[in-house]
PDB file of the backbone (N, CA, C, O) and the ligand in Angstrom, with CONECT records:
HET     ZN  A 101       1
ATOM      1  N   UNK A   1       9.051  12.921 -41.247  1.00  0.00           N
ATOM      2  CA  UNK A   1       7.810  13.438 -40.654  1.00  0.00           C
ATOM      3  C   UNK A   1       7.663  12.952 -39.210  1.00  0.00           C
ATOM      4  O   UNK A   1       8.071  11.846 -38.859  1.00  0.00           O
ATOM      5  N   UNK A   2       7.141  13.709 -38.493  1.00  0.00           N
ATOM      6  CA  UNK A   2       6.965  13.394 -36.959  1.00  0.00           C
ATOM      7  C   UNK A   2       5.697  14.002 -36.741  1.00  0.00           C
ATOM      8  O   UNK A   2       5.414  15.135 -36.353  1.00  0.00           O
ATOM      9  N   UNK A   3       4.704  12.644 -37.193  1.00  0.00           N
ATOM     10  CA  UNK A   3       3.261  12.605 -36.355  1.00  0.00           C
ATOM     11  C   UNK A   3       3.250  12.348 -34.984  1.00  0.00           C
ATOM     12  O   UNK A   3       2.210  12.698 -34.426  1.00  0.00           O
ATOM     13  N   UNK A   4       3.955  11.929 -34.402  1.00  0.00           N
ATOM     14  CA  UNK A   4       3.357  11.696 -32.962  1.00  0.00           C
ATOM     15  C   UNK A   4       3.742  13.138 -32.619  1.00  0.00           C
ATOM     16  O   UNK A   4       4.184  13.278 -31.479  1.00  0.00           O
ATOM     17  N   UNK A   5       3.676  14.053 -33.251  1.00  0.00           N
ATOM     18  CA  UNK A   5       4.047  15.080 -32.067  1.00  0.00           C
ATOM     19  C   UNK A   5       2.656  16.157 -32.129  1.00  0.00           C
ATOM     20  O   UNK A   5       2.658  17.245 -31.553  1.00  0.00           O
ATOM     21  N   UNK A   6       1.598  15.683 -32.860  1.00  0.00           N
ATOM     22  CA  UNK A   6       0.383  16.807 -32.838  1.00  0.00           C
ATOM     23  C   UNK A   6      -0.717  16.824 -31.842  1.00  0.00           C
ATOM     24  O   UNK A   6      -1.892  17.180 -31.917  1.00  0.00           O
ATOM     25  N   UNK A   7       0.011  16.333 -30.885  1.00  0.00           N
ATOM     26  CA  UNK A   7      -1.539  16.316 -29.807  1.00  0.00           C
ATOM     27  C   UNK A   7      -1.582  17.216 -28.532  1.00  0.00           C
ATOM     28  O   UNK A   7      -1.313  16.770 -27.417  1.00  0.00           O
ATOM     29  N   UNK A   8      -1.857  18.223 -28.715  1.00  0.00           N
ATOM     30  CA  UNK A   8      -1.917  19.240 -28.223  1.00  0.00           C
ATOM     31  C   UNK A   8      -0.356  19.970 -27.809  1.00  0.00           C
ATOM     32  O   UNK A   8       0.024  20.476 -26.753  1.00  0.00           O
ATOM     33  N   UNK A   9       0.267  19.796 -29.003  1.00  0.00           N
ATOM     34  CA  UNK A   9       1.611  20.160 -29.006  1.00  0.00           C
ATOM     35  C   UNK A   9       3.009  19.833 -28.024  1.00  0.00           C
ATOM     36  O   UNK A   9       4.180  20.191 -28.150  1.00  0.00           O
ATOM     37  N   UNK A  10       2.178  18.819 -26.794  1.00  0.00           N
ATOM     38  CA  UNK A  10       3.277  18.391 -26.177  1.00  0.00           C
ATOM     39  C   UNK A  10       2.624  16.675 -26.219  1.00  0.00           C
ATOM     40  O   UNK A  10       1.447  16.324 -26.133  1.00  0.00           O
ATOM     41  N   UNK A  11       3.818  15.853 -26.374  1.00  0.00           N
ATOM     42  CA  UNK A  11       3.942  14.051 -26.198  1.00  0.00           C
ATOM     43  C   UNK A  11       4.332  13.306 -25.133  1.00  0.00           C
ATOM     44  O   UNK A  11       5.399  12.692 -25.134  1.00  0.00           O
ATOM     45  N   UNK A  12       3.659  13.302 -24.331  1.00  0.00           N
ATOM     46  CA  UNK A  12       4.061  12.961 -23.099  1.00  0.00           C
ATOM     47  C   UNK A  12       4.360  11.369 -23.110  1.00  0.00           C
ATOM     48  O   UNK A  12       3.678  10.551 -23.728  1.00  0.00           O
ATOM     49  N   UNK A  13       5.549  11.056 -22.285  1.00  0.00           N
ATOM     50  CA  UNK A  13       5.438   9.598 -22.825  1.00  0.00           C
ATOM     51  C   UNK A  13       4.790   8.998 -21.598  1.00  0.00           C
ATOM     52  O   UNK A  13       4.771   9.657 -20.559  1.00  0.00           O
ATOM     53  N   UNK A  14       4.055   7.331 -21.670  1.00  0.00           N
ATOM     54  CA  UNK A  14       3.510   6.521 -20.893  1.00  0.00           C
ATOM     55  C   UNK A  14       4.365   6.677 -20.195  1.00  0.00           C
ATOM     56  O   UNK A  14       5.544   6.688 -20.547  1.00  0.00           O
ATOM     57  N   UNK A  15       3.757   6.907 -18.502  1.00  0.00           N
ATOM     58  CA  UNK A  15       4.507   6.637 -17.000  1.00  0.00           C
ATOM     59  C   UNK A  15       4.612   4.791 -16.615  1.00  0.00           C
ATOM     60  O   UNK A  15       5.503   4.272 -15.942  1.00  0.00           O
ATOM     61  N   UNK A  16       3.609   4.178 -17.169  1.00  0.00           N
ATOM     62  CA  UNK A  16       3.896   2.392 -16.847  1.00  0.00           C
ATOM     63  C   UNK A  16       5.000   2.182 -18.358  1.00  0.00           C
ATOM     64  O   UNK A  16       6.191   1.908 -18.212  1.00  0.00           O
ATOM     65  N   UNK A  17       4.410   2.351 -19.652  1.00  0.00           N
ATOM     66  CA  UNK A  17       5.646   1.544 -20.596  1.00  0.00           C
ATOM     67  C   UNK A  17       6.831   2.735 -21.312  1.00  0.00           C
ATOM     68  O   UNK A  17       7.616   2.540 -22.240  1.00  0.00           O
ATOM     69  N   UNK A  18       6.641   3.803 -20.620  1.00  0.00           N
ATOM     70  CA  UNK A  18       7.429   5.017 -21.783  1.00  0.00           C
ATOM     71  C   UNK A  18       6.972   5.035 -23.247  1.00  0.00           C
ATOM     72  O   UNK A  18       7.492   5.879 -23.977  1.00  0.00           O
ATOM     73  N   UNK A  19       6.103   4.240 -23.733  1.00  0.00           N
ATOM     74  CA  UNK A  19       5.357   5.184 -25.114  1.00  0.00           C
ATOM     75  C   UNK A  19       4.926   6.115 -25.065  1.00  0.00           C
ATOM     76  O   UNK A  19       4.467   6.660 -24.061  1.00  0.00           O
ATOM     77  N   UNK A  20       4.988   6.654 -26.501  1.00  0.00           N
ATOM     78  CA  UNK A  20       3.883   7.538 -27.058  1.00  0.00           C
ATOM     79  C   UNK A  20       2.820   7.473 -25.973  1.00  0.00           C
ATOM     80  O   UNK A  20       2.217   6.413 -25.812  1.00  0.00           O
ATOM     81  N   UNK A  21       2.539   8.568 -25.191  1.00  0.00           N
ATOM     82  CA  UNK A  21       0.246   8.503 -24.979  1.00  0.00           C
ATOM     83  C   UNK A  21      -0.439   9.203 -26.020  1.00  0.00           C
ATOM     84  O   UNK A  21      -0.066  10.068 -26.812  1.00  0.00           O
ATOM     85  N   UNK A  22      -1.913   8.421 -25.764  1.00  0.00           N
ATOM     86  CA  UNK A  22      -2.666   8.812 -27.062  1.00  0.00           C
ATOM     87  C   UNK A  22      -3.710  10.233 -25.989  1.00  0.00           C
ATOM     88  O   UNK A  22      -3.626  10.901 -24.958  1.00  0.00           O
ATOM     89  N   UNK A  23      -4.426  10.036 -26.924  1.00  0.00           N
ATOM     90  CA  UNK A  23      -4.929  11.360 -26.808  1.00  0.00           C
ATOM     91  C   UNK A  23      -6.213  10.989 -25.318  1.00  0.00           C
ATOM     92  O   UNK A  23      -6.385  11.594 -24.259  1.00  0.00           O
ATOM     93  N   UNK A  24      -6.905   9.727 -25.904  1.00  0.00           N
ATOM     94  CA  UNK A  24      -7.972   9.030 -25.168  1.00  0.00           C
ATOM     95  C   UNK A  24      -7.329   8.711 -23.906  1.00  0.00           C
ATOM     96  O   UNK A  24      -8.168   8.703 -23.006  1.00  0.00           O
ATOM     97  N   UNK A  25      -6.232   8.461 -23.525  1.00  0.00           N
ATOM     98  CA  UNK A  25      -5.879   7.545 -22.404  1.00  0.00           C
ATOM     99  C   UNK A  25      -4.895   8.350 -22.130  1.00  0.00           C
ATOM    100  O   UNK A  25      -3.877   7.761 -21.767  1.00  0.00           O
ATOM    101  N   UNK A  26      -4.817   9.737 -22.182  1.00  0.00           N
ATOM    102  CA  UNK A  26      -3.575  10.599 -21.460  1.00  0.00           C
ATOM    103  C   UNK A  26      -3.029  10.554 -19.999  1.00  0.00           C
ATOM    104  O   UNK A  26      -4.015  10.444 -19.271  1.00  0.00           O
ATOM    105  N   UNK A  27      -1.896  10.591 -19.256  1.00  0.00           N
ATOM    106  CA  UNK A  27      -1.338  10.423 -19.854  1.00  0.00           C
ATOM    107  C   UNK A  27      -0.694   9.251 -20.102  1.00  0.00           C
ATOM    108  O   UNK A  27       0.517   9.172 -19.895  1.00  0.00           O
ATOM    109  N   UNK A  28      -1.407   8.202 -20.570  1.00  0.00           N
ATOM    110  CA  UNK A  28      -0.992   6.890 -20.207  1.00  0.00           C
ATOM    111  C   UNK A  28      -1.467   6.404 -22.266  1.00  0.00           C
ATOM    112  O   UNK A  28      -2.327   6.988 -22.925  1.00  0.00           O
ATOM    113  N   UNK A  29      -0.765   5.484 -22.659  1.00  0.00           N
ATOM    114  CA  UNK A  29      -0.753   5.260 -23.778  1.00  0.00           C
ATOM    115  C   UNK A  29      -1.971   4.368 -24.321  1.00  0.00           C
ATOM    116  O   UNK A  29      -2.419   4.198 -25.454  1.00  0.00           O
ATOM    117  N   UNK A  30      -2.331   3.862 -23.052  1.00  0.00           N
ATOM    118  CA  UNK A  30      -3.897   2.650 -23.643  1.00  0.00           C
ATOM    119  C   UNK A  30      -4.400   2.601 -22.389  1.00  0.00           C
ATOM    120  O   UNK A  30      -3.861   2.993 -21.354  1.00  0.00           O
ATOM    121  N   UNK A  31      -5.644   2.013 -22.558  1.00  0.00           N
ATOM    122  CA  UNK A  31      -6.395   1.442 -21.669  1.00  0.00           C
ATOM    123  C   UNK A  31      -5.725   0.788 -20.373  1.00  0.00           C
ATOM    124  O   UNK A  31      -5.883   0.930 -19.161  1.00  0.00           O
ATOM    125  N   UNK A  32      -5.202   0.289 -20.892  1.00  0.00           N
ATOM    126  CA  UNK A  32      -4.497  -0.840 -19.872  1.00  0.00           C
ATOM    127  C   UNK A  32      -3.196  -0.460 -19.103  1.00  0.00           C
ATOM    128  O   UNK A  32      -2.818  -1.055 -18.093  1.00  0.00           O
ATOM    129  N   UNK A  33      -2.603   0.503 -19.634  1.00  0.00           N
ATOM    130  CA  UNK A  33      -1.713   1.035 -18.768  1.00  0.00           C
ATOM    131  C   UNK A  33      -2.211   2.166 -18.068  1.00  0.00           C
ATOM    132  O   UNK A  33      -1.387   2.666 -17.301  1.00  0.00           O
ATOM    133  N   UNK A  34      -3.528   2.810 -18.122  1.00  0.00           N
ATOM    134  CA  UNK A  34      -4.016   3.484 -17.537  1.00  0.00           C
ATOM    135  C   UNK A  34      -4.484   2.839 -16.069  1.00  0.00           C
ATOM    136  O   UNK A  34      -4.315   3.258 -14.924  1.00  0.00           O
ATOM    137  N   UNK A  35      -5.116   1.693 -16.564  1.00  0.00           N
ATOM    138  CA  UNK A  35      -5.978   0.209 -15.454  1.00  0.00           C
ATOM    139  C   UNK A  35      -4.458  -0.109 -14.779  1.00  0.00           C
ATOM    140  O   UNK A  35      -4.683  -0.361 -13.595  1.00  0.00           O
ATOM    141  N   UNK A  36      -3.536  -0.168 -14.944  1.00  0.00           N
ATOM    142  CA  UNK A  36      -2.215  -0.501 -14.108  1.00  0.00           C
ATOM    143  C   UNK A  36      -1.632   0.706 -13.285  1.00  0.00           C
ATOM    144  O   UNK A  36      -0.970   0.670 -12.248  1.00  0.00           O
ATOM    145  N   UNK A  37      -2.116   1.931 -14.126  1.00  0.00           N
ATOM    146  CA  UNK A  37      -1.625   3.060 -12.896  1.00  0.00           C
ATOM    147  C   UNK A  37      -2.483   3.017 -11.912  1.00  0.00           C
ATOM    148  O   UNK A  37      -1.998   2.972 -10.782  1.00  0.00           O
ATOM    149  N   UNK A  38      -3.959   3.017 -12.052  1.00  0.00           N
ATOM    150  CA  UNK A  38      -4.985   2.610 -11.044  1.00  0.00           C
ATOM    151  C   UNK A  38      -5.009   1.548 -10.112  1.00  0.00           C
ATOM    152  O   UNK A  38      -5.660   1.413  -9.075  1.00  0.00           O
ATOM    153  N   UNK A  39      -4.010   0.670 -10.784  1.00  0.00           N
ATOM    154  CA  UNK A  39      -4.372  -1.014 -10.007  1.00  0.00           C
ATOM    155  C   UNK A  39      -2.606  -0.692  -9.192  1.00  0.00           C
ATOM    156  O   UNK A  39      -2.428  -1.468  -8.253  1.00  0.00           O
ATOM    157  N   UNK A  40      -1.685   0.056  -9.380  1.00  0.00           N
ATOM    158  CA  UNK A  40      -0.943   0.185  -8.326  1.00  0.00           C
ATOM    159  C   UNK A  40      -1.459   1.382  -7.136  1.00  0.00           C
ATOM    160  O   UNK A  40      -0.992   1.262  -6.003  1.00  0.00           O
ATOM    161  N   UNK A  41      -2.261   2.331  -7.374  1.00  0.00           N
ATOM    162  CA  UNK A  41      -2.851   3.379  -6.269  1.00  0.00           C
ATOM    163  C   UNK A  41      -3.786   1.960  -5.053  1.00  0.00           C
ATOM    164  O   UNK A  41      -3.665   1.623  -3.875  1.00  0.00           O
ATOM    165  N   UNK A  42      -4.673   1.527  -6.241  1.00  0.00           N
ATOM    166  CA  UNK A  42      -5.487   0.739  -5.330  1.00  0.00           C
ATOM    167  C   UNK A  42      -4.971  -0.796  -4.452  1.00  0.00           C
ATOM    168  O   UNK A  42      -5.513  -1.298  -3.467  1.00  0.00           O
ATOM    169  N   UNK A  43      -3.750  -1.285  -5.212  1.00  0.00           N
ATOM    170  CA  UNK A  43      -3.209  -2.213  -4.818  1.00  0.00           C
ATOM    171  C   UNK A  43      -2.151  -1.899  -3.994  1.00  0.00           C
ATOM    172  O   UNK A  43      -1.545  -2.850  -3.501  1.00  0.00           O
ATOM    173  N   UNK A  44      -1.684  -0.441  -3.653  1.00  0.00           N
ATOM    174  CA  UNK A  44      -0.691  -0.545  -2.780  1.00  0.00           C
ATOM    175  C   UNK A  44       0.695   0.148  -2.801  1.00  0.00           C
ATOM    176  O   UNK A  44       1.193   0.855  -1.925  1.00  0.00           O
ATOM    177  N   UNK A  45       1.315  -0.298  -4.269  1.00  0.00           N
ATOM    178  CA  UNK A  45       2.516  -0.401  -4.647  1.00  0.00           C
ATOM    179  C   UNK A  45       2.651   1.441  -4.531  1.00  0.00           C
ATOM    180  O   UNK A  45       3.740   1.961  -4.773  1.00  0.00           O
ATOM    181  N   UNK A  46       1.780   2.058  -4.254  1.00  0.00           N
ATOM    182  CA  UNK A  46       1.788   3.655  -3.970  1.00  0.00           C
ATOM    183  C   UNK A  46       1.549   3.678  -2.452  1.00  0.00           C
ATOM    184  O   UNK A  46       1.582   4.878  -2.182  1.00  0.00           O
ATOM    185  N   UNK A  47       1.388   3.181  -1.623  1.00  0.00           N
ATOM    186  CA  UNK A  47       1.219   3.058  -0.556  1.00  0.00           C
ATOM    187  C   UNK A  47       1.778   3.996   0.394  1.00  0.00           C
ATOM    188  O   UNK A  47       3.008   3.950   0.376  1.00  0.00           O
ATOM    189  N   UNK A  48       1.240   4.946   1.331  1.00  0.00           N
ATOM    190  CA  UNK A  48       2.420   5.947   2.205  1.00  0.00           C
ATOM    191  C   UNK A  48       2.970   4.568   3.028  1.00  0.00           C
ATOM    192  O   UNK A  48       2.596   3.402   3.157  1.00  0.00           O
ATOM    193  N   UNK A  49       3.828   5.219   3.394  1.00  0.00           N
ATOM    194  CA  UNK A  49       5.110   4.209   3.706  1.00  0.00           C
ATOM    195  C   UNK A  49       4.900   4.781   5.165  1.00  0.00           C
ATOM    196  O   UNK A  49       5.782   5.525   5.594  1.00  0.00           O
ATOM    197  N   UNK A  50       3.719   4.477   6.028  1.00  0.00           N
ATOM    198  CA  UNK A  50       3.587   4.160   7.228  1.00  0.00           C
ATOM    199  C   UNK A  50       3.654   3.094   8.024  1.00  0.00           C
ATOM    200  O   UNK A  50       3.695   3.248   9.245  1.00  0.00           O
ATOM    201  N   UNK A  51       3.671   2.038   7.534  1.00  0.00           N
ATOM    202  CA  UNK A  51       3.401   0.640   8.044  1.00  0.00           C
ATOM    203  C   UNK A  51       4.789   0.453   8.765  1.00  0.00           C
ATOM    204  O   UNK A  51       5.786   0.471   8.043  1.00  0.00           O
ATOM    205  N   UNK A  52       4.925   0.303   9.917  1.00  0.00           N
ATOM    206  CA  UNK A  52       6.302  -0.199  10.912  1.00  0.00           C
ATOM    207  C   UNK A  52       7.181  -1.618  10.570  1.00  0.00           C
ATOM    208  O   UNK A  52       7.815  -2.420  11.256  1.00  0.00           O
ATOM    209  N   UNK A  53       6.903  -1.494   9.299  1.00  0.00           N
ATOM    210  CA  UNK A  53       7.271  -3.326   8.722  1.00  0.00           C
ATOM    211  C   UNK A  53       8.740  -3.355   9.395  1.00  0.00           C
ATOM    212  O   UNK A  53       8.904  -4.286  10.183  1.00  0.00           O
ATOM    213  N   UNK A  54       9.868  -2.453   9.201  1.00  0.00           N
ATOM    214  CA  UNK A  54      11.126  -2.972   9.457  1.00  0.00           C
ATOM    215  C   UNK A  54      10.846  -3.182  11.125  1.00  0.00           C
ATOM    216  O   UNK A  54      12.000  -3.447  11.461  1.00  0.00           O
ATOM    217  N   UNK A  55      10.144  -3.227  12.240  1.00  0.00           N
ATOM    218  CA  UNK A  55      10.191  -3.612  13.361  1.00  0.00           C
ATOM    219  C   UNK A  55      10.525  -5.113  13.375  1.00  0.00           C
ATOM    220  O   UNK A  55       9.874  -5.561  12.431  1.00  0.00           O
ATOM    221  N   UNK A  56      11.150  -6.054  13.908  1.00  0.00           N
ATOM    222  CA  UNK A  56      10.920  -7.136  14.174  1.00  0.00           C
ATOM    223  C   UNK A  56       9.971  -7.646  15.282  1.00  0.00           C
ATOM    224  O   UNK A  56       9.347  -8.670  15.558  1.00  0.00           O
ATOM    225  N   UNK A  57      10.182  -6.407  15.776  1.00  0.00           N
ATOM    226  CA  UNK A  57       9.445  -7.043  17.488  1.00  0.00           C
ATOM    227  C   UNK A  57       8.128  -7.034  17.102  1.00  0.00           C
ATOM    228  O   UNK A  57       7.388  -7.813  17.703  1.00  0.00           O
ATOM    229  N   UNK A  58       7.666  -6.355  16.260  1.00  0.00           N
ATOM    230  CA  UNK A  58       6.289  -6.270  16.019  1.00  0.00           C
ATOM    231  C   UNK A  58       5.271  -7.645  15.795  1.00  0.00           C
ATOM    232  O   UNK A  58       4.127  -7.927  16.150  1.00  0.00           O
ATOM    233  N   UNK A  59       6.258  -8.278  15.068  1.00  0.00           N
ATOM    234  CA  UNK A  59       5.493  -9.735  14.561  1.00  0.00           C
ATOM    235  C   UNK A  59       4.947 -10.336  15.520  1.00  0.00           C
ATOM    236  O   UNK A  59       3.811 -10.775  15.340  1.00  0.00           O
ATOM    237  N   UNK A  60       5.574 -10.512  16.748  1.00  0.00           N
ATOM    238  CA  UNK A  60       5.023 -11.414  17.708  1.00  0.00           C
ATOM    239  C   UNK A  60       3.696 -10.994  18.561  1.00  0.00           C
ATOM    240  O   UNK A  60       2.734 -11.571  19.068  1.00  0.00           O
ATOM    241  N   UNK A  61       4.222  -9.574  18.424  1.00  0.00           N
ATOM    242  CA  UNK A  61       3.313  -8.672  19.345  1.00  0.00           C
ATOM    243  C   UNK A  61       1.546  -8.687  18.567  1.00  0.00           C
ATOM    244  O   UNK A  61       0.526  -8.313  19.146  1.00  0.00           O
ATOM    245  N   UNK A  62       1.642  -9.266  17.050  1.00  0.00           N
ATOM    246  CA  UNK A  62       0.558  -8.557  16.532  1.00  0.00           C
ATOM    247  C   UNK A  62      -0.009 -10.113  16.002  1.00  0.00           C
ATOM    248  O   UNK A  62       0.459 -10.405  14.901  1.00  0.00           O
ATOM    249  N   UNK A  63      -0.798 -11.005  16.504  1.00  0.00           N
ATOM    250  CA  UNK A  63      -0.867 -12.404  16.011  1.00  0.00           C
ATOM    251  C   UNK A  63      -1.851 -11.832  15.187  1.00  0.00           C
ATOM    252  O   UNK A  63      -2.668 -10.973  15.518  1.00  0.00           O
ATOM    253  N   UNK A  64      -1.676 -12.524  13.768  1.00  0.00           N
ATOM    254  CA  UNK A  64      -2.450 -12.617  12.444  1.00  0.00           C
ATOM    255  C   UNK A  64      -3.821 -13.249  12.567  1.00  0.00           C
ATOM    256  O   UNK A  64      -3.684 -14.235  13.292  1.00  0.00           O
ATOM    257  N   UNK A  65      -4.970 -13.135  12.217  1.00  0.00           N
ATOM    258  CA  UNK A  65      -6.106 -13.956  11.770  1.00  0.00           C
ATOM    259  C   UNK A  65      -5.974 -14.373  10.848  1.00  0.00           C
ATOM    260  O   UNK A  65      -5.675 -13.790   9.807  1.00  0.00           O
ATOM    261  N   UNK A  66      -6.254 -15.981  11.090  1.00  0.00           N
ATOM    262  CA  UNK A  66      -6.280 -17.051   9.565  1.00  0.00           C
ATOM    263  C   UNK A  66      -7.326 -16.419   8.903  1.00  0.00           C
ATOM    264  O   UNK A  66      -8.324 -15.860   9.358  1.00  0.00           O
ATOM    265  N   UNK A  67      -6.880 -16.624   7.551  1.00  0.00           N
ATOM    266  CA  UNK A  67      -7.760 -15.764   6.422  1.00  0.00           C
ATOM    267  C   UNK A  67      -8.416 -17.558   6.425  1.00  0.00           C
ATOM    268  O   UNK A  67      -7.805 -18.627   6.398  1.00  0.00           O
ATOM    269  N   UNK A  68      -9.415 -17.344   6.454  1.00  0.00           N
ATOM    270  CA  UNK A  68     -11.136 -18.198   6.260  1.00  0.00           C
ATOM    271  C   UNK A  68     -11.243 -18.109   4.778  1.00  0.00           C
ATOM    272  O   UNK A  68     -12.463 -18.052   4.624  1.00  0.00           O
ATOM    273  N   UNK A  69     -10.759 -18.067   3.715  1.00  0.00           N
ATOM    274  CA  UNK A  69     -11.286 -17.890   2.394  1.00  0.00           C
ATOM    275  C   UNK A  69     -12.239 -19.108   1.975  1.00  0.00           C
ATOM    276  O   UNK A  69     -13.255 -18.842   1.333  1.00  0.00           O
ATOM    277  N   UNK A  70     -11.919 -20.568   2.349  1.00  0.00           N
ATOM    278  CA  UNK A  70     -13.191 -21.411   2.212  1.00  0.00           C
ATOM    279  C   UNK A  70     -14.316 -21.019   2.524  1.00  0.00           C
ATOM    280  O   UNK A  70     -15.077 -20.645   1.631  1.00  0.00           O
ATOM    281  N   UNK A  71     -14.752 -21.002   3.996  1.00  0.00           N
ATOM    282  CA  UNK A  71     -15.779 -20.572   4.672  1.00  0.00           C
ATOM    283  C   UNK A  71     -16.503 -19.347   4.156  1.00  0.00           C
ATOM    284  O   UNK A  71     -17.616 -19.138   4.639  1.00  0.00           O
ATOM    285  N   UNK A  72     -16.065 -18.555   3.300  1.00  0.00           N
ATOM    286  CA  UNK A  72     -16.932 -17.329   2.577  1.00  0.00           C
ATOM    287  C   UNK A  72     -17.298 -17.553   1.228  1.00  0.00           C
ATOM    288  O   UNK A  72     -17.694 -16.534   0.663  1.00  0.00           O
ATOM    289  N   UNK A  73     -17.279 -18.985   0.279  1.00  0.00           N
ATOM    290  CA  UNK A  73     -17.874 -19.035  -0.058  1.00  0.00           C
ATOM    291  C   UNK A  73     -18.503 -20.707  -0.608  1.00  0.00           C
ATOM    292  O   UNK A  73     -18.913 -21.046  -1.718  1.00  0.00           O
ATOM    293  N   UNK A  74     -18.374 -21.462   0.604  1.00  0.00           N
ATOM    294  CA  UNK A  74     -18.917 -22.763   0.495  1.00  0.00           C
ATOM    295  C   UNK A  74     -19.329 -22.836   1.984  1.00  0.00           C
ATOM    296  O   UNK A  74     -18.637 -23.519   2.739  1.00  0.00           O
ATOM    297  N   UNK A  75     -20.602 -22.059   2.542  1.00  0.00           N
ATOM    298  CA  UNK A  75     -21.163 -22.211   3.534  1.00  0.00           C
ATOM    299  C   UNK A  75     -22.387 -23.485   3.777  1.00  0.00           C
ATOM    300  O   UNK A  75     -22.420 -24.298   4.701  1.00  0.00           O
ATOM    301  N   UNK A  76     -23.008 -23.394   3.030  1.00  0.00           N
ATOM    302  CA  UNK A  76     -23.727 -24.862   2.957  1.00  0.00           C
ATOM    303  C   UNK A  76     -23.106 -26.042   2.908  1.00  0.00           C
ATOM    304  O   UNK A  76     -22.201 -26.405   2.156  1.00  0.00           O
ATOM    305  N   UNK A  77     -23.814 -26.779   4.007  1.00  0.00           N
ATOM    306  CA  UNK A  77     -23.222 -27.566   4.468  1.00  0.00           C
ATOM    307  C   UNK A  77     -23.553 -29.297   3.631  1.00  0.00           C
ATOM    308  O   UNK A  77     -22.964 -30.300   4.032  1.00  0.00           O
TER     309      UNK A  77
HETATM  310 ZN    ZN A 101       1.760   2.523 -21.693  1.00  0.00          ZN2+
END
């Protein structure tokens, strides 16, 4: 018998783990691999590939700001 195959007649498998997807979380198999296709759009790892990273010359040209992460949230003194 082959139940996984009744959900709307095609089984698409998960794009993050290659399972089965369910019906709720198409086409992604759970919750959480749904939250990981989202968390690579929003984190980047989909990113257009504009950024001039292979420049070297660039680094010098572009001095970084120290990230302050103390100071935003232990302001009282
Ligand atoms: Zn999955």
């Amino acid at each position: 018998m082959n139940s996984a195959n009744d959900n709307e007649g095609k089984a698409v498998p998960c794009p993050i783990c290659k399972k089965a997807a369910t019906l709720d979380y198409r086409p992604f198999c759970s919750k959480r691999c749904a939250d990981l296709d989202l968390g690579r759009w929003l984190g980047g790892t989909y990113a257009i590939p504009a950024a001039p990273s292979d420049d070297p010359d660039e680094e010098e040209e572009q001095p970084r700001p120290r990230p302050r992460l103390i100071s935003l949230e232990g302001e009282d003194e």
